[in-house]
VOFILUM-462044 format. One record per residue (C-alpha): residue in one letter; x, y, z. Coordinates in pm, whole numbers, padded with zeros to 5 digits, always signed. Layout:
N
AXYZ;...
This chain:
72
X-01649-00626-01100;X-01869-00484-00824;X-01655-00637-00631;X-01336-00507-00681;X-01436-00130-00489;X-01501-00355-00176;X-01151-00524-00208;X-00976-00220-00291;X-01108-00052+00018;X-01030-00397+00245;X-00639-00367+00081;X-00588+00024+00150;X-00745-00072+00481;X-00519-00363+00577;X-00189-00140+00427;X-00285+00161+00614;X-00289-00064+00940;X+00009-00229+00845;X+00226+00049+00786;X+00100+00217+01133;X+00223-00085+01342;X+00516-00113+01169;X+00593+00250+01197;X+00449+00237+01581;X+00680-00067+01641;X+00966+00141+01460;X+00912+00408+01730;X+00883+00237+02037;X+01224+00038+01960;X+01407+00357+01883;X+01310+00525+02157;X+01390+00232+02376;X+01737+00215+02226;X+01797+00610+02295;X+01698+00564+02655;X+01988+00291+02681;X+02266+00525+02464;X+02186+00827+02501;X+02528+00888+02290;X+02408+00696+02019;X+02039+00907+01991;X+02160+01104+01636;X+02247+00747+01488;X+01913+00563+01590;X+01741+00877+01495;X+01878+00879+01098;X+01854+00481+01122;X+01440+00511+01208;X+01354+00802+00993;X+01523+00583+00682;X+01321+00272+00792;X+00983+00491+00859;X+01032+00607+00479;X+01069+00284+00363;X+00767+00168+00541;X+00555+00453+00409;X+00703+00422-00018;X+00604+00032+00029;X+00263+00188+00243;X+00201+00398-00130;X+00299+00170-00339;X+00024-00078-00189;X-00221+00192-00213;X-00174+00264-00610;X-00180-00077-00663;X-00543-00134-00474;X-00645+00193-00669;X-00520+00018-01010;X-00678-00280-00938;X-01005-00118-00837;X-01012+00067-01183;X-00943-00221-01388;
């Protein structure tokens, strides 16, 4: 049980890391892709801020679940 504050904290710690290179990745891509189309920057725009929220619900989700787990 002492335990499970330790894990918790390794979990939040490998989601919050996870979710910043996939959002950094996310980025760097898109911004690639509007430096090639130019006419196509308002499309890759929506496309990455749709992804970037995904990637940050599935971030929180993680997070609650550590927390749960941590409480139990």
């Amino acid at each position: 049980m002492e335990y499970a504050y330790l894990a918790a904290g390794f979990g939040a710690a490998l989601t919050i890391i996870g979710g910043a290179f996939g959002i950094g990745k996310l980025a760097s891509a898109a911004m690639e892709a509007s430096g090639r189309q130019p006419e196509a920057a308002g499309e890759i725009r929506t496309s990455m801020i749709i992804a970037a929220a995904l990637i940050e619900g599935i971030s929180l989700f993680s997070l609650v679940i550590c927390i749960l787990l941590a409480l139990k």
